[in-house]
FIKOLZA-1660 file (N, C-alpha, C; in steps of 0.1 Angstrom, whole numbers, plus 5000, padded with zeros to 4 digits):
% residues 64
   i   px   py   pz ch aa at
   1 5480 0631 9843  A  X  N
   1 5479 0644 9836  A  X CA
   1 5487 0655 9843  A  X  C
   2 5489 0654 9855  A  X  N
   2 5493 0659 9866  A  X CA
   2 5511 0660 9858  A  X  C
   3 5512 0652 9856  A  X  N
   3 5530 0653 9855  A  X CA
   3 5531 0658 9844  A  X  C
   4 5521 0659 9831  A  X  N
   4 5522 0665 9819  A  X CA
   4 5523 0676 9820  A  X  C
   5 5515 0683 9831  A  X  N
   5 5511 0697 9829  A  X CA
   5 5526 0703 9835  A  X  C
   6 5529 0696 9848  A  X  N
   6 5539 0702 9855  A  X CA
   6 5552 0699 9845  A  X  C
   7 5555 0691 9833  A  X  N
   7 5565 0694 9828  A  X CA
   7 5565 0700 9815  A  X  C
   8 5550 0708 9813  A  X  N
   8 5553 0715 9803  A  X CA
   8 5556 0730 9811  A  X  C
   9 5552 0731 9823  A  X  N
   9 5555 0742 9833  A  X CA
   9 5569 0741 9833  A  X  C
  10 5576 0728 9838  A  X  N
  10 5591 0733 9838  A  X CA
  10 5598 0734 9830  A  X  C
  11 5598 0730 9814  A  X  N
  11 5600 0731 9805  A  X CA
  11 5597 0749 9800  A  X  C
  12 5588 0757 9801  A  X  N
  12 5582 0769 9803  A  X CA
  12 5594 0779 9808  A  X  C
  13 5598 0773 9822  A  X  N
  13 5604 0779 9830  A  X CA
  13 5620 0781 9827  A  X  C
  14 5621 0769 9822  A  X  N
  14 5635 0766 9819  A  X CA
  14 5640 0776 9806  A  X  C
  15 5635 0777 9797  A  X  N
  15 5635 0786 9786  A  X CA
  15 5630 0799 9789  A  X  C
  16 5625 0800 9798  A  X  N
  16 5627 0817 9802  A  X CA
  16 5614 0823 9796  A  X  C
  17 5603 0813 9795  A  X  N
  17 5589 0823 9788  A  X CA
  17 5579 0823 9800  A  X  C
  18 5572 0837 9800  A  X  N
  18 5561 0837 9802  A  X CA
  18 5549 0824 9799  A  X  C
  19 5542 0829 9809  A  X  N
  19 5529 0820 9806  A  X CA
  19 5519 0830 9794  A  X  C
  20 5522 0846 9789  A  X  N
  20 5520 0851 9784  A  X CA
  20 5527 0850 9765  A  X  C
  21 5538 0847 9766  A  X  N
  21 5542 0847 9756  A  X CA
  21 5541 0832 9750  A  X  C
  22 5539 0823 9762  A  X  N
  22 5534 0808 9753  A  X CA
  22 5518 0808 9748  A  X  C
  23 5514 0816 9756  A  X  N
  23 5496 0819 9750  A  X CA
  23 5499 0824 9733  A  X  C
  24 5504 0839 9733  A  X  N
  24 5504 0840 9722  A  X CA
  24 5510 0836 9710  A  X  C
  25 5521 0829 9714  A  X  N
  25 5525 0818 9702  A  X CA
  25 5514 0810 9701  A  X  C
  26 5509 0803 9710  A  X  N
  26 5495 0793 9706  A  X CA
  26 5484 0798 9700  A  X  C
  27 5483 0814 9700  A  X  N
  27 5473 0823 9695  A  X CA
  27 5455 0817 9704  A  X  C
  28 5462 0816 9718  A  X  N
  28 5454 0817 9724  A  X CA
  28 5456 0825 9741  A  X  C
  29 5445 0824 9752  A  X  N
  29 5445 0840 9763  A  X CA
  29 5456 0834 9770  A  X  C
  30 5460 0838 9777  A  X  N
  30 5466 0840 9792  A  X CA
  30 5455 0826 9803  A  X  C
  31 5445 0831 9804  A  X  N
  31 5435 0829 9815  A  X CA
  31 5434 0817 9814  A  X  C
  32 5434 0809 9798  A  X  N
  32 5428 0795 9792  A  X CA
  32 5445 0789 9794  A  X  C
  33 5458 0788 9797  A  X  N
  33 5469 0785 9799  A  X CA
  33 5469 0783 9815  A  X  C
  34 5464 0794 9828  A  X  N
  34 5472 0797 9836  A  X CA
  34 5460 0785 9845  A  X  C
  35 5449 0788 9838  A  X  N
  35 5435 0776 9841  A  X CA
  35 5442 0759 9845  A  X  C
  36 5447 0757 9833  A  X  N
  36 5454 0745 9830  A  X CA
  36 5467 0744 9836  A  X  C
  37 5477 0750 9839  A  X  N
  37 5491 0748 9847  A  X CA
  37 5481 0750 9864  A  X  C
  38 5474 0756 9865  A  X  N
  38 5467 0754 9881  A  X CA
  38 5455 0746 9884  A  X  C
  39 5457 0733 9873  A  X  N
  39 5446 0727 9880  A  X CA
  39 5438 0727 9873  A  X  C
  40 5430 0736 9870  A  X  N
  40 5416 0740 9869  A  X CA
  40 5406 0739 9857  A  X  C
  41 5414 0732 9847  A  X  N
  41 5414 0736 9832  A  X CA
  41 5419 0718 9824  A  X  C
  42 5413 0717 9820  A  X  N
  42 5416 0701 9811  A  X CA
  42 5425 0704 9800  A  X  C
  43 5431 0695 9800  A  X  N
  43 5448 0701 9782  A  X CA
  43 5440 0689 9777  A  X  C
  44 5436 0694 9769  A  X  N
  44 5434 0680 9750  A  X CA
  44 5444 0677 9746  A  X  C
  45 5447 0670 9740  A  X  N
  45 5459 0666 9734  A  X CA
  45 5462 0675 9723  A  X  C
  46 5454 0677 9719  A  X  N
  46 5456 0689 9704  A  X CA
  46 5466 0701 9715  A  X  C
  47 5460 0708 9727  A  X  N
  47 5462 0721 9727  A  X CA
  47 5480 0714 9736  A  X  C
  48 5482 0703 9741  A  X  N
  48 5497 0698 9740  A  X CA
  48 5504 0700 9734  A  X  C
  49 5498 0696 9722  A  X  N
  49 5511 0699 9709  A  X CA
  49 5513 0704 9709  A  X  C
  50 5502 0717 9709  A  X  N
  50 5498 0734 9703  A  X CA
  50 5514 0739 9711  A  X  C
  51 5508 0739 9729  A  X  N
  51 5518 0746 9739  A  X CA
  51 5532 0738 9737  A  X  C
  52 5539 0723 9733  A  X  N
  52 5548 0719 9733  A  X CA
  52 5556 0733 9718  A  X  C
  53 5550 0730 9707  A  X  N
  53 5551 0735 9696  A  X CA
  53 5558 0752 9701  A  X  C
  54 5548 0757 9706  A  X  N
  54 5551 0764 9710  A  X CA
  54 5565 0773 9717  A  X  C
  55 5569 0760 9728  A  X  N
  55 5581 0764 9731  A  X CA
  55 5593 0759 9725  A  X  C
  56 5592 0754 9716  A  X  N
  56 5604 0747 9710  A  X CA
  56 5604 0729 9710  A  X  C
  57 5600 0728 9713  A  X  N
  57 5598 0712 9722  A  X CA
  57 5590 0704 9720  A  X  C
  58 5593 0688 9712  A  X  N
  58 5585 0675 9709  A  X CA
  58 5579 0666 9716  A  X  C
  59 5564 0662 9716  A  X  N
  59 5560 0656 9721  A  X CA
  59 5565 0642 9713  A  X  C
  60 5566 0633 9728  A  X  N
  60 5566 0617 9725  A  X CA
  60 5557 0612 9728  A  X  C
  61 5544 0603 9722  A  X  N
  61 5537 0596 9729  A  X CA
  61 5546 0579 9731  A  X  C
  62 5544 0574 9742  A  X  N
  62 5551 0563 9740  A  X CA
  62 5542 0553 9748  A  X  C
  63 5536 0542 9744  A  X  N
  63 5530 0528 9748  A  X CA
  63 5543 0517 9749  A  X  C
  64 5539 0512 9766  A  X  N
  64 5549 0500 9766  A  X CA
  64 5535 0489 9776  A  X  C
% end
């Protein structure tokens, strides 16, 4: 989960957004985002999409 979170952080970064302006595209806080890029906070699969969706950017699930 570790690598998920850190590449939707660098993905975040790369595009030039706040951790503020990906909250409000998700139409959710600051606090419940910054929770989750530090650790602290569980990402559901749902709110992945939500923050992929968000920045522009498709999730792949992929089983091998």
């Amino acid at each position: 989960m570790e690598e998920i979170i850190q590449k939707l952080r660098d993905i975040r970064l790369e595009k030039g957004l706040s951790l503020s302006e990906v909250a409000h595209r998700m139409g959710t806080v600051y606090s419940r985002l910054s929770e989750i890029e530090h650790g602290r906070g569980g990402l559901t699969l749902k709110n992945l999409f939500r923050w992929a969706d968000a920045m522009g950017v498709k999730v792949t699930i992929k089983f091998e």
